[in-house]
C-alpha positions as CSV (number, residue, x, y, z in Angstrom):
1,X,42.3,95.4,305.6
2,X,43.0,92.0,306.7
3,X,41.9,88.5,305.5
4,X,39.7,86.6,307.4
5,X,39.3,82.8,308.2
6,X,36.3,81.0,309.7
7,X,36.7,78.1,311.9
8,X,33.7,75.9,313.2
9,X,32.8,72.7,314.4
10,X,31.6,70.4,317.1
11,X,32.6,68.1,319.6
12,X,30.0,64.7,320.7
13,X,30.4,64.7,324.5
14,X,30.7,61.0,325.8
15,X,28.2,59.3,328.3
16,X,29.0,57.3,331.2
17,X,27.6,53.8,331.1
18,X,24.3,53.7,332.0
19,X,22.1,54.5,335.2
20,X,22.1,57.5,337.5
21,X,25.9,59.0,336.1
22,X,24.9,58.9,332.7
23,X,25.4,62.6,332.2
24,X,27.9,62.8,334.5
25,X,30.6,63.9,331.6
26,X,28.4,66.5,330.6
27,X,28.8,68.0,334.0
28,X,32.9,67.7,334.0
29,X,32.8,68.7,329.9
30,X,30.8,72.0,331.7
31,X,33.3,72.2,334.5
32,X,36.4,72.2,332.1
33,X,35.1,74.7,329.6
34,X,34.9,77.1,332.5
35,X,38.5,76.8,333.2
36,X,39.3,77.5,329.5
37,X,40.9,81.1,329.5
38,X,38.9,84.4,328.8
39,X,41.7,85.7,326.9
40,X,44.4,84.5,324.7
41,X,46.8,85.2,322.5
42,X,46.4,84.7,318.6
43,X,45.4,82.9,317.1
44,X,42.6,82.7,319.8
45,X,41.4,79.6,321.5
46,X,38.9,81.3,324.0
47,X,36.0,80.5,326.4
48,X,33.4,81.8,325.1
49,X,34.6,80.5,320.8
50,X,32.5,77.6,323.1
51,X,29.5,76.9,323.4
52,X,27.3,74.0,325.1
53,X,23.9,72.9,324.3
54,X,20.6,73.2,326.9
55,X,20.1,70.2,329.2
56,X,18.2,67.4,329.1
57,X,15.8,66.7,327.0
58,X,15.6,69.8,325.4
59,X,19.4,70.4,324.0
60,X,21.0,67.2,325.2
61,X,19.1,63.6,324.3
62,X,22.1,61.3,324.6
63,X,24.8,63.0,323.6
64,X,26.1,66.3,324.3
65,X,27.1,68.3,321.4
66,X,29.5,71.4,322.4
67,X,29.7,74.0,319.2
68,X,32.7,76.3,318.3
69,X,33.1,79.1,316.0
70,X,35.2,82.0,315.4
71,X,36.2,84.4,312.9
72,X,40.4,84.9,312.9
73,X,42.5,87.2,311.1
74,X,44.2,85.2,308.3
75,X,47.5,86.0,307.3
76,X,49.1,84.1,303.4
77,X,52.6,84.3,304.3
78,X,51.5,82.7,307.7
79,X,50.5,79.2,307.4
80,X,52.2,78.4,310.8
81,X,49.1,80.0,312.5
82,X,47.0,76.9,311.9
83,X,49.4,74.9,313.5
84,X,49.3,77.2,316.9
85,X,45.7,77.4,316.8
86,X,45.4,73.6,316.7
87,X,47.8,73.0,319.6
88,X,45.5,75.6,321.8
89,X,41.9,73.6,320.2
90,X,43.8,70.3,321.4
91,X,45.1,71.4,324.8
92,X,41.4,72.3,325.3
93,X,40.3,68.9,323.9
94,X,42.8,67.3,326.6
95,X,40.5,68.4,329.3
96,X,37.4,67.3,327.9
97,X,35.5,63.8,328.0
98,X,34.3,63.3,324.1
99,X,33.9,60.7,321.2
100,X,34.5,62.9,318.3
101,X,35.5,66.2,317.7
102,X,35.5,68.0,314.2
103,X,36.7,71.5,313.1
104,X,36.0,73.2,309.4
105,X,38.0,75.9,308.4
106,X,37.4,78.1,305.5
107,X,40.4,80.8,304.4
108,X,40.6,82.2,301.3
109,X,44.2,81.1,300.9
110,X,43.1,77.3,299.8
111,X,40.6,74.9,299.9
112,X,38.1,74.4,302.9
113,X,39.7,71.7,305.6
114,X,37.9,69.4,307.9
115,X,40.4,68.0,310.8
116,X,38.7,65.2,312.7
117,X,40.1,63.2,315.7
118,X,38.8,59.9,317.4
119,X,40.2,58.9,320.9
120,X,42.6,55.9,320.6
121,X,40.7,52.5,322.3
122,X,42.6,53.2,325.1
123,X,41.7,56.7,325.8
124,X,38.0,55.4,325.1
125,X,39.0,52.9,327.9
126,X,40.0,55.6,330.2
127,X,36.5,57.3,329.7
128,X,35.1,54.5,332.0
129,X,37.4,54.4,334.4
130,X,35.8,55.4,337.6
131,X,37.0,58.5,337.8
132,X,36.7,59.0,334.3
133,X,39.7,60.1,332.5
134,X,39.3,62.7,330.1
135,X,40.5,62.0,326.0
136,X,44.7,62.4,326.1
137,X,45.4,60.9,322.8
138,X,43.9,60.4,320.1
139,X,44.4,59.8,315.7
140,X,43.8,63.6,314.1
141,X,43.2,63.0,310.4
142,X,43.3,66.4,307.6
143,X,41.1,66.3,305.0
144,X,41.0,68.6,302.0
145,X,37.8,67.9,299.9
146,X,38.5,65.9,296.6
147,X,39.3,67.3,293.3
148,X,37.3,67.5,290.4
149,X,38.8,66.3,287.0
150,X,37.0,68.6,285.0
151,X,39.1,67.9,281.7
């Protein structure tokens, strides 16, 4: 029997200025998931690990907060996986108008790992450009949670 990983997390959809095209990166977020592949190889970045909330007012207020989860095959003598799978998650992110993404993984091979990444100012720039330019770069940061002197 294999060992498994879980991977979840969120990404805040950005907003266009103000007025009428407010929302109008929630429709190209929308239109960009869609294009994401049905299948994949593993580790799996997939369509429908995806998911995006209701609307507004009842799922989306102000910002639009696409979810993603999986459960992936974890393999010790393997650690390369996570840098595959995080090369797919980005080339997704590429495509997609956002403020912040975040993405929790839990193995049983170490301790839990939060990745975050924040566009650069000039990606955030970009996003109100008109077309808007979806996030192309961006600072990833790693964290491990902090340990515990217990001595």
């Amino acid at each position: 029997m294999g060992n498994e990983a879980i991977v979840y997390g969120r990404i805040l959809g950005a907003t266009w200025n103000v007025g009428d095209r407010f929302r109008c990166m929630y429709d190209l977020n929308r239109e960009a998931l869609s294009a994401v592949p049905e299948d994949d190889d593993w580790p799996w970045v997939v369509r429908d690990i995806f998911a995006l909330p209701a609307p507004y007012p009842q799922g989306t207020y102000r910002r639009q907060v696409i979810h993603f989860g999986l459960s992936i095959k974890d393999d010790p003598y393997d650690r390369i996986l996570w840098d595959e799978w995080l090369g797919k998650f980005e080339q997704v992110l590429r495509r997609l108008y956002w403020w912040s993404a975040a993405a929790h993984i839990e193995t049983d091979f170490g301790p839990p790992r939060t990745i975050e990444w924040a566009p650069t100012e000039a990606a955030m720039g970009r996003l109100y450009d008109d077309p808007p330019q979806p996030v192309s770069e961006w600072v990833r940061s790693d964290r491990l949670p902090a340990s515990r002197d217990e001595g």
